[in-house]
C-alpha positions in Angstrom: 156.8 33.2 170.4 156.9 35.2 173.5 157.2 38.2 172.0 154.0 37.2 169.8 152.6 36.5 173.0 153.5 39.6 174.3 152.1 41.7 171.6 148.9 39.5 172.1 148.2 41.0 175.0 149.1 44.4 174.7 146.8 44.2 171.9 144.0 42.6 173.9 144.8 45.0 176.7 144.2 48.0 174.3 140.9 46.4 173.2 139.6 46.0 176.8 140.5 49.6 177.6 138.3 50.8 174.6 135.8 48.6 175.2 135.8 49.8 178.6 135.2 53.3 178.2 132.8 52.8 175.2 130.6 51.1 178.1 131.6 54.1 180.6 130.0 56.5 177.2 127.1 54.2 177.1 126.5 53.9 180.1 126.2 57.8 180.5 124.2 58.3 177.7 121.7 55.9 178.8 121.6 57.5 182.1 121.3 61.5 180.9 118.2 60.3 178.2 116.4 58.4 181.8 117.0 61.7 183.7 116.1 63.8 181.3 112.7 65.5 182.4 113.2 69.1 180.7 111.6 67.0 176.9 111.6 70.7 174.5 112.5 70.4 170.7 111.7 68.4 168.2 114.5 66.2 169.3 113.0 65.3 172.9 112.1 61.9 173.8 109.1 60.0 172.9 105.8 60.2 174.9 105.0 56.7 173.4 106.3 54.9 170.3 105.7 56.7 166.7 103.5 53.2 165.4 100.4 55.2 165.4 101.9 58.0 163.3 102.6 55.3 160.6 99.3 53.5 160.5 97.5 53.6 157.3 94.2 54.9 156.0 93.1 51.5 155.0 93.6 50.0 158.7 92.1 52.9 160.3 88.6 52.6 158.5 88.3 49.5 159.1 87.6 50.1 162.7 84.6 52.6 161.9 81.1 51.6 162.6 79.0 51.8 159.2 76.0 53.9 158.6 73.3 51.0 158.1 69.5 51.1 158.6 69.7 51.8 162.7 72.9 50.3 163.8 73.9 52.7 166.4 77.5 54.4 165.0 79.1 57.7 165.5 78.9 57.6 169.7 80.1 60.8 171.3 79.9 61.9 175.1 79.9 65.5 175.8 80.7 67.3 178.7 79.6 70.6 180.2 78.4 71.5 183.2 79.1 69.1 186.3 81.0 66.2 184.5 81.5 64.5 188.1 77.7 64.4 188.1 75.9 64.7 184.1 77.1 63.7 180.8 75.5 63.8 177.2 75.2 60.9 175.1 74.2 61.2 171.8 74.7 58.6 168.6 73.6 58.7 165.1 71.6 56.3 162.7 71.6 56.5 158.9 67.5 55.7 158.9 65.3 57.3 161.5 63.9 54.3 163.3 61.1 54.7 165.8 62.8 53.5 169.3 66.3 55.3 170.7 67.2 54.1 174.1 70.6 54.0 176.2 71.2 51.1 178.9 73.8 52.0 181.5 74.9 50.6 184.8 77.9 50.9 187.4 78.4 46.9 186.4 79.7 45.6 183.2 76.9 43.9 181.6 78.5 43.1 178.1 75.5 42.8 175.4 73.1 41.8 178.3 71.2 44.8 178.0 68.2 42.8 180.7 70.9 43.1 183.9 71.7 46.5 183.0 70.0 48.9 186.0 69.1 51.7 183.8 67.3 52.5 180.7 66.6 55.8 179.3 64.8 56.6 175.5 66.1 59.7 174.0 65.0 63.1 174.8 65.7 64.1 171.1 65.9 62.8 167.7 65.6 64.1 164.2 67.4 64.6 160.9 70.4 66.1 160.8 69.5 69.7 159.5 71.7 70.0 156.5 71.5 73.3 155.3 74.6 72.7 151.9 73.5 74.4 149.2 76.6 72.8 146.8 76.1 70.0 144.6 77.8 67.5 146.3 75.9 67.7 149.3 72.5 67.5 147.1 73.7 63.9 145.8 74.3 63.2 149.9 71.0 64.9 151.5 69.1 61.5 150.6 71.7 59.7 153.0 71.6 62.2 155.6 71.6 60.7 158.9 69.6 61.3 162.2 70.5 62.2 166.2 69.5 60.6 169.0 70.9 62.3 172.4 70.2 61.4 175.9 71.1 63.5 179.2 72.1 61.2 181.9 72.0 63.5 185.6 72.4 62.1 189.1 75.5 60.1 188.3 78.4 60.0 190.7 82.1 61.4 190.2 85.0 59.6 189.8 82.6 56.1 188.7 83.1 53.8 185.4 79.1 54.3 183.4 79.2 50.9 181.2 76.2 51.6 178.7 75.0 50.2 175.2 72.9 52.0 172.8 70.4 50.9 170.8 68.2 51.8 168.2 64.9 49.9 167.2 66.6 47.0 168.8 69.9 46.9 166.9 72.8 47.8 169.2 76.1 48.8 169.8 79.0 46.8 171.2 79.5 47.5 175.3 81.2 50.8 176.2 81.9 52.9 178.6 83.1 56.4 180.0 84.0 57.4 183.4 82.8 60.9 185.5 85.1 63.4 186.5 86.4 63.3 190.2 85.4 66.0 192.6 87.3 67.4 195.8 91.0 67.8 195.3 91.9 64.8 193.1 94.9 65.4 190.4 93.7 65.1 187.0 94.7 65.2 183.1 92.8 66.2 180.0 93.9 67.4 176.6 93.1 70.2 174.4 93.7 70.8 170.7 91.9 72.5 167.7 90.9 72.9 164.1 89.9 68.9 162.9 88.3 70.5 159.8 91.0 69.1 157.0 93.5 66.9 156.9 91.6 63.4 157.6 94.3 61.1 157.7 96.5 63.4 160.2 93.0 63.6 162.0 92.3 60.5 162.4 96.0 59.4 163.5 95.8 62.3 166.5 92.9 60.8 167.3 94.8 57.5 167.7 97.3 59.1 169.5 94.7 60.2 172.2 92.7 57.3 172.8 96.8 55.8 173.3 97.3 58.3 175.8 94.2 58.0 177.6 94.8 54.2 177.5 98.3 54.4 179.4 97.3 57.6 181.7 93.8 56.4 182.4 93.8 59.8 184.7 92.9 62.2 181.3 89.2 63.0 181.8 88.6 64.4 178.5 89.3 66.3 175.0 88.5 70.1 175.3 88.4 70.9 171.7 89.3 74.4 170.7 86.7 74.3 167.3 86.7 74.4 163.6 85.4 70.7 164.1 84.8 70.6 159.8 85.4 72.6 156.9 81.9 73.1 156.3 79.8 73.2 159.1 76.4 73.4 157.0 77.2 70.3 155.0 76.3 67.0 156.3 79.1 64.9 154.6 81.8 67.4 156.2 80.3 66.3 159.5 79.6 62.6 158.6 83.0 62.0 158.1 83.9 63.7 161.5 81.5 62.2 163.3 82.9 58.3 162.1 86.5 59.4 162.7 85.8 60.7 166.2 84.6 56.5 167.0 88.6 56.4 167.3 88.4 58.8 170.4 87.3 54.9 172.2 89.9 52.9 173.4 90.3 49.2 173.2 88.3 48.5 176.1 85.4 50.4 175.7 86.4 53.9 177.3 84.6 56.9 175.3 87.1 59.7 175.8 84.9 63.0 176.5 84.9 66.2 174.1 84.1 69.3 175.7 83.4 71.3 172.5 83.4 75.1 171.3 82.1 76.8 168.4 84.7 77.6 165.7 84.6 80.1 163.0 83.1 77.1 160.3 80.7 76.2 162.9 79.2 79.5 162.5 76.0 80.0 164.6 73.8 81.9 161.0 75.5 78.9 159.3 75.5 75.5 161.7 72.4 74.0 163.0 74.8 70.7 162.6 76.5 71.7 165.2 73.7 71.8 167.4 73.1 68.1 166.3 76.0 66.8 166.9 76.7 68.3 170.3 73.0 70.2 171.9 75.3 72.3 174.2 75.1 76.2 174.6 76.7 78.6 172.5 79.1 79.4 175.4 79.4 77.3 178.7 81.2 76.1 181.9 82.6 73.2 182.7 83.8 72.7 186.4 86.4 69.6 186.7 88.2 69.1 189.8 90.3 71.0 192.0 87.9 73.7 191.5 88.8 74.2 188.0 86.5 76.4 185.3 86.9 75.8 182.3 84.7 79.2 180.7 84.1 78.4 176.9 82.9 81.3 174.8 82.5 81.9 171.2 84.9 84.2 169.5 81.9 84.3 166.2 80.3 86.9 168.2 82.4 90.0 168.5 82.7 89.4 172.6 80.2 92.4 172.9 76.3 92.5 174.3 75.1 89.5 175.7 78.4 86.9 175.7 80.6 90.3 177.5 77.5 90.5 180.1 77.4 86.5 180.4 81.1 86.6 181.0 81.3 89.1 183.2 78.7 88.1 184.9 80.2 84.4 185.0 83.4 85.7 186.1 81.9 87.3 189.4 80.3 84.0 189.9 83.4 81.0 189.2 86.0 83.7 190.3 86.8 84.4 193.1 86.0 80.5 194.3 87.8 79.0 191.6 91.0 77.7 192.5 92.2 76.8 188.6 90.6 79.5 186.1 90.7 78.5 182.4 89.0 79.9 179.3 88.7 78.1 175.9 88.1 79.6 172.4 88.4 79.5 169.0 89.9 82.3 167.3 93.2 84.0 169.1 93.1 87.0 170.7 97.1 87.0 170.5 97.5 85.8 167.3 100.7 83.6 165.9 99.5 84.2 162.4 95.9 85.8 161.7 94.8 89.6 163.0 93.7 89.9 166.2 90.0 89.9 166.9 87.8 92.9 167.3 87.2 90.9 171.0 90.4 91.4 172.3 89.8 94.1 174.2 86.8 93.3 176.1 87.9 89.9 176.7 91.4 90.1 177.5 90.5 93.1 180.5 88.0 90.3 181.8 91.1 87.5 181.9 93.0 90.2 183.7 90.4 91.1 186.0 90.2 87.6 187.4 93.6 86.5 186.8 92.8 83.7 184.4 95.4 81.1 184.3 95.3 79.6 180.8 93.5 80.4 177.9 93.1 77.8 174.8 92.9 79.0 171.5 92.4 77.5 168.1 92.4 78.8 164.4 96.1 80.1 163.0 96.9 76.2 162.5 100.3 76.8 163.8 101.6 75.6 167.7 102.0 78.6 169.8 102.3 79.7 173.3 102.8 83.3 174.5 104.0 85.1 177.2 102.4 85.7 180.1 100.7 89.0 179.5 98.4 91.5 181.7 97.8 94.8 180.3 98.8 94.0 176.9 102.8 93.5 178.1 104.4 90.8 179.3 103.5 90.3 183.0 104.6 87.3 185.6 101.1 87.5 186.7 99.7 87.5 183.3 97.5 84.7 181.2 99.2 82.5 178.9 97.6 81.9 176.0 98.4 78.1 174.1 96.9 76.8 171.3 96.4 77.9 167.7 95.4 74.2 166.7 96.9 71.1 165.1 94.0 68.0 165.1 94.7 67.1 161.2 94.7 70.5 159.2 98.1 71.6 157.7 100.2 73.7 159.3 101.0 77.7 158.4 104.4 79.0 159.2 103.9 81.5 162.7 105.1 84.9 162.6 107.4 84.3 165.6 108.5 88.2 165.3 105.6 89.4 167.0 106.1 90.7 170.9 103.6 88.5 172.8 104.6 84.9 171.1 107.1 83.3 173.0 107.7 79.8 171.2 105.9 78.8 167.9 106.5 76.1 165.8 104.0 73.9 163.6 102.6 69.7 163.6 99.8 67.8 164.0 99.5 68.0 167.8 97.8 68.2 171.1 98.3 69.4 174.4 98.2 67.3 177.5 97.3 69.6 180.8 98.2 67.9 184.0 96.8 69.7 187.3 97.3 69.3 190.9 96.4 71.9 193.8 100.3 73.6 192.9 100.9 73.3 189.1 99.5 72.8 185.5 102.0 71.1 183.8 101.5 71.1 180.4 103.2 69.4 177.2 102.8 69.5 173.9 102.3 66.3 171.8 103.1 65.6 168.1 101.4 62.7 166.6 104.8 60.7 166.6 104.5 61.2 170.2 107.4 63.7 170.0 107.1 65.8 173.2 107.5 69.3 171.2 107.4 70.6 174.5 107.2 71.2 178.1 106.4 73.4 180.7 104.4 74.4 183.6 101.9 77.4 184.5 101.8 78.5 188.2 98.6 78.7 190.0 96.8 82.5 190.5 94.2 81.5 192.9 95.8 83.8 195.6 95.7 86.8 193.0 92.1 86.2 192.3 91.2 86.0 196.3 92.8 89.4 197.3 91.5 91.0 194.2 88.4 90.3 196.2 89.3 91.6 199.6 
């Protein structure tokens, strides 16, 4: 019986040694994945859980606003310009309706549109032009919708807007979007591309955003690098896009931003749509905080004439006082899978020139970031250029063999862009909330000022 005893214990002594060190393990592992900050590969932790990626197409439109008589649906805000002092609204109704007016306040109202401070009608409204010439757009032009757009100015930065929309005196449900800060005040905002296929993947990035925005309330905004729909002459191309962007709203309220560029199927000769949908400039600026331009241009024009002389001219302006200097557009001028663009040249000596920090790019439908090049060669100085975009469409594989690309990969994805007065930290998003990866883009600023001297 002792001896049984005996063996007992030695047993249960083994087991409490195991035991033991499979806690130490544990307790290791546990530890490495909570330090873990570096986040590259496919295999990196999540930014948030992967229930989004899985929710189904059934669910999702049943949260869209239909397209009946004047019910105010398909709400956007758009940003260009000052955002810490001017935004865009514009909605859409399916009939034309006579009266289009926007309530807004710095108090939530709810649906009491009476204590609400501010009223404004629209400035514009009209048919969407649909310009299709298929057939299936012929069966839709009798259901082609209308645009009512408002341009709110003198509003100050950093301040919640509540507002309701209303349309011959049916209205919306209570939203809301807030200004960008000015001064020096850290700040987010995310960038993708190409939305033009792929609906369900579309519409589940879109989830993943407002998500994001929900738990970093610091993103301002969606810069979106273009191709918005396949067809940007056709109405129900755009319908549809216009109804899945509704998801860019979060569950209280907050309309998420777009700050939009012209893509290749947004042609100018082809898209008075996009006019519609947006009423901003063929190529813009939008200054965000910290001193930050954001120049947008439109790679449809060959980068020559007028858009050079604007940029240039642009350049000499936001420059030299800018202390973040971005640019944003559709078509590559590095490319991870197409040509290159007859506008490299003129475009990329005008990134050098002012030592632009980032450039966003849409179009090869691949995820890409290059080196950072200056002179056509890699360069520590040099622009990096990210993008290639993943907002729905399906993915090509990148030709990673090419000089200037320094990772590539593919997914449905979007970049977040973090930005204090030192860094840009920037990650890259899969809709599973997979960060793909992670890394950070020094500041110029002191480049561009002696450049100057």
């Amino acid at each position: 019986m002792i001896v049984n005893r005996l063996k007992s214990c030695e047993y249960a002594g083994r087991l409490f040694s195991e035991f033991a060190m499979m806690k130490t393990c544990l307790h290791w592992l546990l530890l490495s994945a909570l330090l873990s900050t570096s986040c590259h590969g496919e295999t990196g932790p999540k930014f948030v859980d992967d229930k989004i990626a899985k929710t189904p197409m059934s669910e999702i439109l049943s949260q869209l606003t239909k397209m009946r008589g004047t019910t105010p649906a398909q709400w956007r805000v758009v940003w260009h310009g000052d955002p810490s002092s001017e935004a865009h609204v514009a909605w859409s109704t399916a009939k034309a309706g006579k009266n289009h007016k926007l309530y807004y306040d710095t108090k939530a109202h709810g649906e009491d549109v009476a204590k609400y401070e501010h009223s404004v009608k629209a400035s514009r409204s009209n048919r969407y032009r649909n310009d299709a010439k298929d057939k299936k757009d012929e069966k839709l032009n009798d259901e082609v919708g209308y645009c009512h757009h408002v341009q709110l100015t003198g509003l100050q930065p950093d301040t919640k807007y509540y507002f309701v929309l209303e349309s011959d005196g049916v209205r919306s449900k209570p939203m809301y979007f807030i200004t960008a800060p000015d001064g020096d005040t850290p700040y987010s905002f995310v960038n993708g591309g190409d939305s033009r296929s792929g609906h369900h993947q579309r519409c589940l990035i879109n989830l993943r955003i407002a998500q994001m925005v929900e738990d970093h309330p610091e993103i301002l905004a969606l810069a979106h690098s273009g191709d918005f729909v396949n067809s940007g002459n056709t109405w129900h191309d755009w319908r549809l896009w216009l109804s899945h962007n509704e998801l860019l709203t979060c569950k209280d309220g907050r309309v998420i931003p777009i700050i939009p560029t012209r893509g290749n199927h947004e042609r100018a000769e082809k898209s008075k749509l996009y006019e519609d949908v947006f009423d901003v400039p063929e190529w813009h600026v939008t200054q965000l905080p910290l001193d930050t331009y954001l120049v947008t241009l439109s790679s449809n024009n060959p980068g020559l004439g007028g858009q050079l002389e604007w940029l240039q001219k642009t350049n000499e302006e936001v420059g030299p006082k800018s202390h973040w200097l971005m640019t944003m557009y559709h078509r590559p001028i590095y490319p991870g899978v197409k040509d290159t663009p007859g506008c490299k040249g003129a475009w990329a000596r005008e990134f050098d020139r002012y030592y632009t920090d980032v450039a966003l790019e849409g179009d090869g439908h691949i995820i890409k970031k290059s080196k950072f090049i200056r002179g056509d060669k890699e360069h520590k100085d040099g622009v990096i250029y990210i993008g290639e975009g993943g907002l729905g469409v399906g993915q090509r594989n990148p030709k990673t063999d090419r000089w200037w690309v320094d990772k590539a990969g593919k997914g449905t994805f979007v970049f977040l862009l973090d930005v204090t007065k030192e860094t840009l930290r920037c990650r890259t998003i899969l809709v599973d909330g997979t960060i793909w990866d992670d890394f950070t883009i020094p500041n110029k600023s002191h480049l561009r000022k002696a450049a100057e001297e």
